[in-house]
C-alpha positions as CSV (number, residue, x, y, z in Angstrom):
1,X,-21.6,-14.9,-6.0
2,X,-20.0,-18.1,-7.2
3,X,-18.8,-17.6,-10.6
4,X,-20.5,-18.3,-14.5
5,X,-19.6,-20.1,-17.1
6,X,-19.8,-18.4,-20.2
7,X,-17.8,-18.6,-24.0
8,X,-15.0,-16.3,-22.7
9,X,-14.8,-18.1,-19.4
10,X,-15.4,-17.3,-15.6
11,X,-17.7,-14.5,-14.5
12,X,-16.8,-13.4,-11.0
13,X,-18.3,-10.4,-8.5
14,X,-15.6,-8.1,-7.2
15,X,-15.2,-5.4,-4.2
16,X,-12.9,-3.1,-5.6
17,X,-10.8,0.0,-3.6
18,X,-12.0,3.4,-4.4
19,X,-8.5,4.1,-5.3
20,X,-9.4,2.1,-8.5
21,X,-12.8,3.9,-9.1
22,X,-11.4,6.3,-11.5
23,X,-10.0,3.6,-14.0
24,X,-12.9,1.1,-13.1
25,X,-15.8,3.2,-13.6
26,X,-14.1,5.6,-16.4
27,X,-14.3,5.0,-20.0
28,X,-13.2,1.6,-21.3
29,X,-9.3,1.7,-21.5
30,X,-7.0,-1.6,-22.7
31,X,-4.8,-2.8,-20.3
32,X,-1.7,-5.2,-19.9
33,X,-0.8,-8.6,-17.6
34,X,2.7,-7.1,-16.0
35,X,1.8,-10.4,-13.6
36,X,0.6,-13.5,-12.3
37,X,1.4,-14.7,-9.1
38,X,-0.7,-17.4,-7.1
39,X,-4.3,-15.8,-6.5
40,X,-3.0,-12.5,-7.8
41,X,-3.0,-10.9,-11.4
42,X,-1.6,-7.2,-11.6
43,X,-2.8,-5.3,-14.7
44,X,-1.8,-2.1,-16.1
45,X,-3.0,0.5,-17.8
46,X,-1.0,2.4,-20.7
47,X,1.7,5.1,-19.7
48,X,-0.3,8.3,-20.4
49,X,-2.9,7.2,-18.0
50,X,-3.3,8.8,-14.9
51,X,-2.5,7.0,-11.2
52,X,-3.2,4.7,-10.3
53,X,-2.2,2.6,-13.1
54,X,-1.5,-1.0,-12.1
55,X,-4.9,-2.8,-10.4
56,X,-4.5,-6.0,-8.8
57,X,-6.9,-9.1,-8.8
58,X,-6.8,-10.9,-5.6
59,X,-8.6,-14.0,-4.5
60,X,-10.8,-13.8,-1.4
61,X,-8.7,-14.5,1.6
62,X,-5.8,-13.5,0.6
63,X,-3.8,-9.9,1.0
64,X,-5.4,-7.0,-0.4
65,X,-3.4,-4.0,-1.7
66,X,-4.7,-0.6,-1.7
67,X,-5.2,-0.7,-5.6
68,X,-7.1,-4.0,-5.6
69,X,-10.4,-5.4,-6.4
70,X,-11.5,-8.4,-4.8
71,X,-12.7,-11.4,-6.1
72,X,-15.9,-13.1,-4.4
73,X,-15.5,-16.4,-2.8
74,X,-17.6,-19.4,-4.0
75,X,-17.3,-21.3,-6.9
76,X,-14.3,-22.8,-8.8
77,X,-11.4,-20.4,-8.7
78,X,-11.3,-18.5,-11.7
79,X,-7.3,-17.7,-11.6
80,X,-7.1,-21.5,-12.3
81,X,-9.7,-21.2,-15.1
82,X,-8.2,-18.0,-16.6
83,X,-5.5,-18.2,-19.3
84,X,-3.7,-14.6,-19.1
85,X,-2.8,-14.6,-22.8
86,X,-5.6,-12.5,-24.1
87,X,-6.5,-9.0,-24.2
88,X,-7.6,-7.3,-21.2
89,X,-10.0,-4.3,-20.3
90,X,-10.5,-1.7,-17.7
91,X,-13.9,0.2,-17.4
92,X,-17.5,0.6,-17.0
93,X,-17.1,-1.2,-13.9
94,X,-15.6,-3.9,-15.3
95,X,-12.3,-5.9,-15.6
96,X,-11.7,-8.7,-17.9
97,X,-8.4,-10.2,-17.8
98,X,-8.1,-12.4,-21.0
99,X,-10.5,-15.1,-20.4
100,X,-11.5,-13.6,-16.7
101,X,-14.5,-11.5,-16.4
102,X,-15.1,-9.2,-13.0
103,X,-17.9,-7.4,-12.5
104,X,-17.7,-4.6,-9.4
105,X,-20.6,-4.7,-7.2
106,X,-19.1,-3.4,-4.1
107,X,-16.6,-0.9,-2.8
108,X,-14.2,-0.8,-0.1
109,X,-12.1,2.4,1.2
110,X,-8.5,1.7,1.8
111,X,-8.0,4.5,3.9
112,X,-8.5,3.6,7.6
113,X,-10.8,6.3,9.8
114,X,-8.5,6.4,12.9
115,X,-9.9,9.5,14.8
116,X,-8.7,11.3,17.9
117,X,-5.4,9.9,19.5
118,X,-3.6,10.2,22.3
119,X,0.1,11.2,22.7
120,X,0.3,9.1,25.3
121,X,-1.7,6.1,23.2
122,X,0.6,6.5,20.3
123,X,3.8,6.6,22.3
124,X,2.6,3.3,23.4
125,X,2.0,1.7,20.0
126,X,5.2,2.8,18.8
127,X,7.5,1.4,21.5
128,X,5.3,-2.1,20.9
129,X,5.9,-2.0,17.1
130,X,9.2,-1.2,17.4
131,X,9.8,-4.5,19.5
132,X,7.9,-6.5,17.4
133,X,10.0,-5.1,14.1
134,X,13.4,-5.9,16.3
135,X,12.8,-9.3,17.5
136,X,11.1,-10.5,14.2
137,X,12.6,-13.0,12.2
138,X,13.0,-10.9,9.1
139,X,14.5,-7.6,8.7
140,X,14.3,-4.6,6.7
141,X,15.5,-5.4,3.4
142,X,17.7,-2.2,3.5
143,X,19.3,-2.8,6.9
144,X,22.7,-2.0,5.2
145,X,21.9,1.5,3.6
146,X,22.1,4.9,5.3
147,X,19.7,6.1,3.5
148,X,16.5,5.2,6.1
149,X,17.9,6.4,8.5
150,X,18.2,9.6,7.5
151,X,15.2,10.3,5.9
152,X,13.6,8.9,9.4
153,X,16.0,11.8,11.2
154,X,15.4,14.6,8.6
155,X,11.1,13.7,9.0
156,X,11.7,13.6,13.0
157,X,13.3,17.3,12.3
158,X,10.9,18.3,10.2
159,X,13.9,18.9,7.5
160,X,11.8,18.6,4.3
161,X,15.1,19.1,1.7
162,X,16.5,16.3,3.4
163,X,14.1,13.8,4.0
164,X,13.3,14.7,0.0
165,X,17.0,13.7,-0.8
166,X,16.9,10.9,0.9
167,X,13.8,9.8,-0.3
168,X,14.3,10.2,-3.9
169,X,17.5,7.8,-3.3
170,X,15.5,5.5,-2.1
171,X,12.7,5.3,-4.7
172,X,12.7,2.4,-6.5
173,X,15.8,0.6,-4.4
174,X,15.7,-2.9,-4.3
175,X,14.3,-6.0,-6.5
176,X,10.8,-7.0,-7.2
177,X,7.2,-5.5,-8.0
178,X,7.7,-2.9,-5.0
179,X,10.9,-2.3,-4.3
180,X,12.2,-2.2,-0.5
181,X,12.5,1.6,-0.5
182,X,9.0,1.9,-2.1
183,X,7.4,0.2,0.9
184,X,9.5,1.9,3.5
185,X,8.9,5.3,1.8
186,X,5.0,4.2,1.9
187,X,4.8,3.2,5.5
188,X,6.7,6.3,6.8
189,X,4.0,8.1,4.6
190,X,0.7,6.5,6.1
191,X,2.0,6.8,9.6
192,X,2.6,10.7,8.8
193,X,-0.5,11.4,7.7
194,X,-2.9,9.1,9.6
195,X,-1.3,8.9,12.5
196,X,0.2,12.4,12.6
197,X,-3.2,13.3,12.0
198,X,-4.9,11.9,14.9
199,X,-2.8,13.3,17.4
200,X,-3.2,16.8,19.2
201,X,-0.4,19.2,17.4
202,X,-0.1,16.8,14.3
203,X,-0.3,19.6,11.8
204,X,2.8,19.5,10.9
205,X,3.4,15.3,10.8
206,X,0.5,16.1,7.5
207,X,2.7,18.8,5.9
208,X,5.5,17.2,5.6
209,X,3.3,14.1,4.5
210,X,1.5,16.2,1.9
211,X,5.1,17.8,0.5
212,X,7.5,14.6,0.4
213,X,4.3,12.6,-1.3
214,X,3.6,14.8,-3.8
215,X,8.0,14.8,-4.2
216,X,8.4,10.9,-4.3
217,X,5.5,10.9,-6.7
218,X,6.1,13.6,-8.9
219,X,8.1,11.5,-11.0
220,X,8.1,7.9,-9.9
221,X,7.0,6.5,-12.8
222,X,10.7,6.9,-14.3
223,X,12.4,6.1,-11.2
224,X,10.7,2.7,-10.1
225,X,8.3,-0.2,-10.9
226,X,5.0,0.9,-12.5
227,X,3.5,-0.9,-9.1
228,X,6.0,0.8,-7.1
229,X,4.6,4.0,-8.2
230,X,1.1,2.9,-7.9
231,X,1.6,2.0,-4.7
232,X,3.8,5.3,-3.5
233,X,0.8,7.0,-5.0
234,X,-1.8,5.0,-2.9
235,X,0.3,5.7,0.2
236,X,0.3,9.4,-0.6
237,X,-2.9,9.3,-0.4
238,X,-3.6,7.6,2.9
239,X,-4.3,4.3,1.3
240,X,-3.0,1.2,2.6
241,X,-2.8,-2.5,2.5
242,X,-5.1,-4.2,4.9
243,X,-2.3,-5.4,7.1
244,X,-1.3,-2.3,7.3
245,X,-4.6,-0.8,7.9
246,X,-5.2,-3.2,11.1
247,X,-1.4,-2.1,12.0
248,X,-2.7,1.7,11.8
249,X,-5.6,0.8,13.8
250,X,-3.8,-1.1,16.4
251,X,-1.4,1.8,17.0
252,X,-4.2,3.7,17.4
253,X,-5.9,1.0,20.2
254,X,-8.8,0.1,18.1
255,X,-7.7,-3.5,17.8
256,X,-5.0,-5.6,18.9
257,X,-1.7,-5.0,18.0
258,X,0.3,-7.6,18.4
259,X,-1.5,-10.2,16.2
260,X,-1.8,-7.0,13.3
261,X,2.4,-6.7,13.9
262,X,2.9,-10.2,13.3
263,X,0.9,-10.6,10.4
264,X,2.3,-7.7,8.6
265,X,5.5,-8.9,9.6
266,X,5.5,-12.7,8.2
267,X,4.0,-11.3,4.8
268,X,4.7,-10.6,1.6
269,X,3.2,-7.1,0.4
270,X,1.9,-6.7,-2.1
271,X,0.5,-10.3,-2.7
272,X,3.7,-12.9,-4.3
273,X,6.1,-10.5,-3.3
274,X,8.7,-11.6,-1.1
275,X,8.7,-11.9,2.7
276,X,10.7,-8.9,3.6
277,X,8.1,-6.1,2.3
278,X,6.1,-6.9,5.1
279,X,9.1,-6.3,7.1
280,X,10.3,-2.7,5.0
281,X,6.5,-1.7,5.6
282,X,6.4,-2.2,9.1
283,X,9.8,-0.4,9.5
284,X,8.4,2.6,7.8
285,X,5.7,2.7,9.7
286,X,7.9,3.2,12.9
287,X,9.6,6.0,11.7
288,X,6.5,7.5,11.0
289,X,5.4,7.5,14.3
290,X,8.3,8.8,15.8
291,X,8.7,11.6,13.3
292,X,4.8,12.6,14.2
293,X,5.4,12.4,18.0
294,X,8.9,14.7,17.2
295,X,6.8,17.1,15.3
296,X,3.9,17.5,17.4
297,X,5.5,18.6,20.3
298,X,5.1,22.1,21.5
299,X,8.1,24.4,20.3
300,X,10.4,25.7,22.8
């Protein structure tokens, strides 16, 4: 649908996540601009609202967070049309963002369907990751902190206390919209709970998902970025950004891996941040994996 003119500006069709359905379809609600970055306006919703509570508008082509709605291609682009000084509105399926209009006509689900796995399959797609993360040209962001590592030990153990210590130091480390230990913390999550749950045995990989989610969420709204917790939320939740979704699926051999690693790797996540989420993500998403192969092995 290539986009209207009208008195207010560019109307545009949008495919939003069903993580946004609540706040898009819900009663009309006013909302802030907390950014703009190239093809990308992040928007959020007052603090009594309930998660999630920053939506994104993305441009077709570009990343797509979990808590996004995405703009149809065709037309002029309406981020260049779109003055974000006005006021801006969530609800009854549509966003308007000062003098941008989005109207939701489709829906997307954020949460990749990865089904049955094998040990053997994700033992695999770990080891692969794990090169790809080591010979990459960026780095976890918080290479010089203990702190991932032992939350990646005390998961692996199954040690909920710890890995909740360690995660709660790590909430909201780091600069940005999502903070390094956000997207870390959000990786490790996803892997435990989608991958975990794939796997013969993973029962346990989705407990300890299910407990140190509903922990780092609890009260990460005082503790990080109002994306940050958006996103931790999200990732609670077994919703992820589509890099990481096709990263998920290659681990799980549904579709290449490699190309999925690299991608993820060279990005920014979410969209405008800098290079080295991509990296923090993928790093998560190895200790994920290892932690649900730890914990779905047969007991002694």
């Amino acid at each position: 649908m290539t986009a209207a003119a009208s008195p207010r500006g560019p109307i545009v069709a949008g495919a939003a996540s069903l993580a946004v359905r609540q706040p898009v379809t819900g009663p009309r609600s006013q909302a802030r601009v907390i950014a703009v970055r190239p093809a990308a306006v992040y928007l959020e919703l007052p603090p009594a609202s309930d998660e999630p509570r920053v939506l994104v508008l993305t441009a077709a082509r570009t990343s797509r967070p979990p808590n996004a709605i995405a703009i149809s291609p065709g037309g002029p682009d309406p981020f260049a049309a779109a003055e974000m000084t006005g006021e801006c509105w969530i609800g009854r399926g549509v966003v308007q963002a000062s003098q941008l209009t989005v109207r939701v006509l489709r829906w997307w689900d954020p949460s990749p369907v990865l089904g049955p796995l094998s040990r053997a399959r994700l033992e695999q797609g770990a080891a692969a990751l794990h090169r790809a993360c080591a010979s990459a040209d960026q780095g976890p962001s918080l290479a010089g902190h203990d702190d991932p590592a032992a939350l990646a030990a005390c998961c692996a153990e199954g040690d909920l206390a710890g890995a909740v210590e360690a995660a709660e130091r790590m909430v909201g480390l780091g600069p940005g919209l999502a903070p390094s230990g956000d997207n870390m913390i959000s990786g490790l999550l996803l892997a435990l709970r989608l991958l975990g749950g794939a796997i013969p045995g993973g029962t346990r990989a989705v407990w300890l998902a299910d407990w140190l989610g509903a922990a780092v969420t609890s009260d990460a709204s005082q503790r990080t970025t109002s994306l940050g917790a958006t996103l931790l939320h999200c990732a609670a939740h077994g919703q992820a950004t589509a890099e990481v979704a096709a990263v998920l699926r290659g681990l799980a051999g549904q579709e290449p891996l490699a190309a999925a690693a690299r991608t993820l790797l060279a990005s920014g996540q979410p969209p405008g941040a800098d290079l080295g989420s991509g990296a923090d993500l993928a790093w998560g998403l190895v200790a994920g994996c290892r932690a649900a192969l730890a914990l779905a092995q047969p007991p002694r």
